[in-house]
C-alpha positions in Angstrom: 89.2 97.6 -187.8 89.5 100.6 -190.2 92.1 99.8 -193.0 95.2 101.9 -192.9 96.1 104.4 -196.2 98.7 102.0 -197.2 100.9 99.4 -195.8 104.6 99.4 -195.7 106.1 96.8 -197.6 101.9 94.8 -198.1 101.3 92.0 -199.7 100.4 93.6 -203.2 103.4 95.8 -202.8 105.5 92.8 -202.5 103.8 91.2 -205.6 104.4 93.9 -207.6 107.8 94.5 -206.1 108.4 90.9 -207.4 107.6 91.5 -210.9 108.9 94.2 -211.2 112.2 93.6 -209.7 112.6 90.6 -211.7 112.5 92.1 -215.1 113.9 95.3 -214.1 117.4 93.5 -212.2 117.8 92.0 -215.7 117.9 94.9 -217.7 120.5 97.1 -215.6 124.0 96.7 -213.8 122.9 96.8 -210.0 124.7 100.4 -209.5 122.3 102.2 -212.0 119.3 100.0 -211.3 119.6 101.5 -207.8 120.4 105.1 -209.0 116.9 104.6 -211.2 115.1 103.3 -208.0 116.6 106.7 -206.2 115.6 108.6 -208.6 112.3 107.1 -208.2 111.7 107.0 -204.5 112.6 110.7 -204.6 110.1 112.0 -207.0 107.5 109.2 -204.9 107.8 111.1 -202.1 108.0 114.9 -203.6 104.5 113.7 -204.6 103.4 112.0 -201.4 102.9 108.8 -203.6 103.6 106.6 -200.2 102.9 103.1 -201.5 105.0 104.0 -204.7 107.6 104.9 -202.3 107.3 101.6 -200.4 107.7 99.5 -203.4 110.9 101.4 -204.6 112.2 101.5 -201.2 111.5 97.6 -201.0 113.2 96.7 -204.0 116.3 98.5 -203.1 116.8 96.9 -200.1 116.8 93.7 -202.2 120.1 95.0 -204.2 122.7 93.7 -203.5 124.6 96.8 -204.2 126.1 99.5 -201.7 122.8 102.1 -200.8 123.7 106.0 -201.2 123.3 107.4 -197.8 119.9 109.3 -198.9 118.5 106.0 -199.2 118.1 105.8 -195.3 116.8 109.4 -195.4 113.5 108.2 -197.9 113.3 105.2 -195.4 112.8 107.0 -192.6 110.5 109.3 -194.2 108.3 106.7 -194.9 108.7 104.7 -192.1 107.8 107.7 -189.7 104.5 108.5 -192.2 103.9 104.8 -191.3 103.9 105.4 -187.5 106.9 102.5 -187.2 108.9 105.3 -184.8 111.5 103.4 -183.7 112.6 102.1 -187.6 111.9 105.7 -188.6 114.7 107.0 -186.3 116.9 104.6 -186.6 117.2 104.9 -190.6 117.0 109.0 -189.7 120.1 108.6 -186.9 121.7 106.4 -189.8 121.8 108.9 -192.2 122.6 111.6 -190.3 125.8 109.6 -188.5 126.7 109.1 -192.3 125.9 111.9 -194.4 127.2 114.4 -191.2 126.8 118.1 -191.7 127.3 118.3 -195.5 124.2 116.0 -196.1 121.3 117.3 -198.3 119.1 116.5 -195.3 120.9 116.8 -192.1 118.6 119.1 -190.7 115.3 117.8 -192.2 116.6 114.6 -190.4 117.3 116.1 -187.2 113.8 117.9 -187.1 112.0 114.4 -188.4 114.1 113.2 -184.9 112.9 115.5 -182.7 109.6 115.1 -184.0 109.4 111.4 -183.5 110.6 111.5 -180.0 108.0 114.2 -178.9 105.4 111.3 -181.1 106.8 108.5 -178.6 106.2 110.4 -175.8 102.8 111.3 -176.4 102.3 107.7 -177.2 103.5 107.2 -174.2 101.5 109.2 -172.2 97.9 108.0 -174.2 98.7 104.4 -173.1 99.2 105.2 -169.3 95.9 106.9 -169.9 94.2 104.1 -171.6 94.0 105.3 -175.1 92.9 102.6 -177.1 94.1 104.2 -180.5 97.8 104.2 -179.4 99.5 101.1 -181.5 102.2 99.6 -179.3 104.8 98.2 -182.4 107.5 96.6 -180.8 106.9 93.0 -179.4 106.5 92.5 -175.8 108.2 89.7 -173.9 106.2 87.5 -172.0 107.5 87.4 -168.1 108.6 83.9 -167.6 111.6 81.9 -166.3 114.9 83.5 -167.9 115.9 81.1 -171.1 112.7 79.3 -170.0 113.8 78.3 -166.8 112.6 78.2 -163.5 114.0 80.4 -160.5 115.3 77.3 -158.8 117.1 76.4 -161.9 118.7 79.7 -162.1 120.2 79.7 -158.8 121.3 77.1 -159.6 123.1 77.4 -162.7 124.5 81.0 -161.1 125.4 80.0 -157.7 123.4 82.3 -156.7 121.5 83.6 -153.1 118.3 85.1 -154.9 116.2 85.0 -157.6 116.6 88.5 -157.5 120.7 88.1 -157.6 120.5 85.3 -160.5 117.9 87.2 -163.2 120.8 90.3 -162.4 123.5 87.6 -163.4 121.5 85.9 -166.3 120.7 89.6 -167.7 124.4 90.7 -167.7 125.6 87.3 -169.2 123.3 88.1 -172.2 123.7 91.6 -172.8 127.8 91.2 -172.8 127.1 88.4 -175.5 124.6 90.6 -177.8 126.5 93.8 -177.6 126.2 95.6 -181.1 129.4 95.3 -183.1 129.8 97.8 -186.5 132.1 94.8 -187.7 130.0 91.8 -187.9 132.9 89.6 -188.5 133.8 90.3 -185.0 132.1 88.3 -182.6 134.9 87.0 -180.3 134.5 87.4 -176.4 138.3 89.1 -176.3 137.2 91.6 -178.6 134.7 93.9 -177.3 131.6 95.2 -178.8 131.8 98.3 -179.7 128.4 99.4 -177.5 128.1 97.3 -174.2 125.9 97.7 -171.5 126.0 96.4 -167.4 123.2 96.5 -165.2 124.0 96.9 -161.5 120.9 97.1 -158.4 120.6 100.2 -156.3 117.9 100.1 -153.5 114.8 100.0 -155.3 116.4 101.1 -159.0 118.6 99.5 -161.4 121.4 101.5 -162.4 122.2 100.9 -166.2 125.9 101.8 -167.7 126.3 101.9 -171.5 130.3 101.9 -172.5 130.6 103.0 -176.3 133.5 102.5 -178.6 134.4 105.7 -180.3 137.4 106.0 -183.0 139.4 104.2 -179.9 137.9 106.3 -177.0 135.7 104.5 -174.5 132.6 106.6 -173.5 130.4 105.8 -170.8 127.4 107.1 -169.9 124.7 105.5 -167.0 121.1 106.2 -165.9 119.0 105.1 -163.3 115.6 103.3 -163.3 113.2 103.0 -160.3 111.3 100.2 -161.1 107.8 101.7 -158.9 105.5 102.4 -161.1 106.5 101.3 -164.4 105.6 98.3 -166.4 107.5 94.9 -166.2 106.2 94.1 -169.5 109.1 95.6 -171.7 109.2 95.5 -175.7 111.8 94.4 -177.9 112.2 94.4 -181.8 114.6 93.9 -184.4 115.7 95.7 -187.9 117.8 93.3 -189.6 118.2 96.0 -192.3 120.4 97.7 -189.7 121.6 94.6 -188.3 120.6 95.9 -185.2 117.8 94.8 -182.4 116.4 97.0 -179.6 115.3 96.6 -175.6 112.8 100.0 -175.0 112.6 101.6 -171.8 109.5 100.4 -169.6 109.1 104.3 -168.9 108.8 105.6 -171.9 109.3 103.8 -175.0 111.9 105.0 -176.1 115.3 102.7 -176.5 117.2 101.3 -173.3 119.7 98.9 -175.3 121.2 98.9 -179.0 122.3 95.4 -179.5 123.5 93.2 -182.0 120.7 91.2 -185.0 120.0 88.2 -182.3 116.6 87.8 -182.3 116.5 85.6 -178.9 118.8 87.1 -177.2 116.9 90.5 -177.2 113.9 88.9 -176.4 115.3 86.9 -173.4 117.2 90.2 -172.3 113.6 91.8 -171.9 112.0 89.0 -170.7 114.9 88.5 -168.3 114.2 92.8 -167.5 111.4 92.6 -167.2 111.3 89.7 -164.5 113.8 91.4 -162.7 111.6 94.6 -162.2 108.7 92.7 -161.2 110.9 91.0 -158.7 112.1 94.4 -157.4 108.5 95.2 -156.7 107.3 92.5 -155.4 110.0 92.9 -152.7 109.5 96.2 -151.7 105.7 96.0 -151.5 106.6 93.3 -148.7 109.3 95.4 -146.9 106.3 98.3 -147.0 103.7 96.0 -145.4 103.1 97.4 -141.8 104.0 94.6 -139.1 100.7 92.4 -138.0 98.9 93.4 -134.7 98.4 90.6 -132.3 
């Protein structure tokens, strides 16, 4: 396998990010050692010094200081030149939610957006092709019993009729539980998160409603999924940076849930998806099959 030009956040970057960082943390307060690593990463990447870029971007993470809002700008610069699109556009949608209008980079950012999505879906279209070049980042869950347990057992535990009717109740148990919270400190059941999600069977598609928590105003918003024709094999990662984990859409790539920095929950809400799909299809591949002939 061919190496790649650099590698974000490597194992010599990290070395030298140690040293460095360990003389460097000693020297300055914490507000102008991150100024100087600002400073820094900017003039990195006005040179396309990438790996440079990394390192600075590395050790600023590692402060425990509050980040200036370009800071997510540089990281999704360099994320995006390292093909990790979904970290890229979350650091981009970051700053841009932060920054607003008046921000240096607001439209760089949006443009760097736009460009990333049109990258996923191109991705996505070279891997329902085959492609072998096309990197799939985010981890995929392997389709098993929900939690690790067997069907029976979930009917179990839900009262319920079906499979098909416990993996729906087992997926909406977790996804009110992980629900992404901007307060942290806020993980009570009486308080809601501030993005929430419900997942309700139509037919042959599942019908998906996000409620979001605006400044007081609830927003909701819903799409629709038919599961023919899509992969039950559905990917899930997690930026603890952004103390936020993400479910991607089976269709595209691109994301399905925002939820909160639980790393087994999001995994057992895409394993718990994607069992649910496969469920869907396998039932109406048996409602298509044309009565026997005697």
């Amino acid at each position: 396998m061919a190496a790649t030009p650099f590698k974000f956040f490597g194992c010599r970057a990290l070395l030298v990010c140690a040293v460095l960082y360990a003389g460097s943390a000693m020297a300055l307060p914490v507000e102008h050692e991150i100024r100087r690593l600002m400073l820094a990463t900017e003039q990195a990447l006005a040179a396309e010094n990438w790996d440079d870029a990394s390192e600075y971007l590395g050790r600023l993470q590692q402060l425990d200081g509050e980040r200036p809002v370009d800071f997510y700008f540089y990281r999704g610069r360099v994320m995006q030149k390292s093909d990790l699109l979904n970290e890229a556009q979350a650091s981009l949608e970051v700053y841009v939610t932060r920054a607003g209008k008046e921000g240096q980079y607001y439209e760089q950012a949006l443009e760097r957006i736009t460009e990333i999505e049109k990258r996923r879906k191109d991705r996505a279209l070279a891997a329902v092709t085959n492609n072998p070049a096309t990197p799939l980042q985010p981890r995929i869950a392997i389709i098993e019993a929900a939690g690790g347990q067997s069907a029976a057992d979930l009917k179990k535990l839900y009262l319920a009729d079906s499979e098909e009717q416990a993996l729906l109740m087992h997926l909406n148990s977790v996804l009110q539980l992980s629900g992404w919270r901007e307060d942290r400190a806020i993980v009570q059941l009486d308080q809601p998160a501030d993005i929430r999600y419900q997942v309700e069977k139509r037919n042959s598609s599942l019908l998906i409603q996000q409620t979001t928590r605006q400044q007081g105003t609830m927003l909701r918003k819903s799409q629709q999924i038919d599961v023919y024709g899509i992969s039950p094999m559905v990917k899930w990662d997690c930026e603890p940076s952004l103390a936020t984990c993400w479910v991607y859409d089976p269709r595209d790539g691109s994301r399905l849930f925002q939820l909160g920095v639980n790393q087994g929950q999001a995994e057992d809400i895409a394993r718990t998806l994607g069992r649910l799909i496969r469920n869907l299809q396998a039932a109406g591949k048996q409602v298509a099959l044309p009565p026997v002939s005697s």
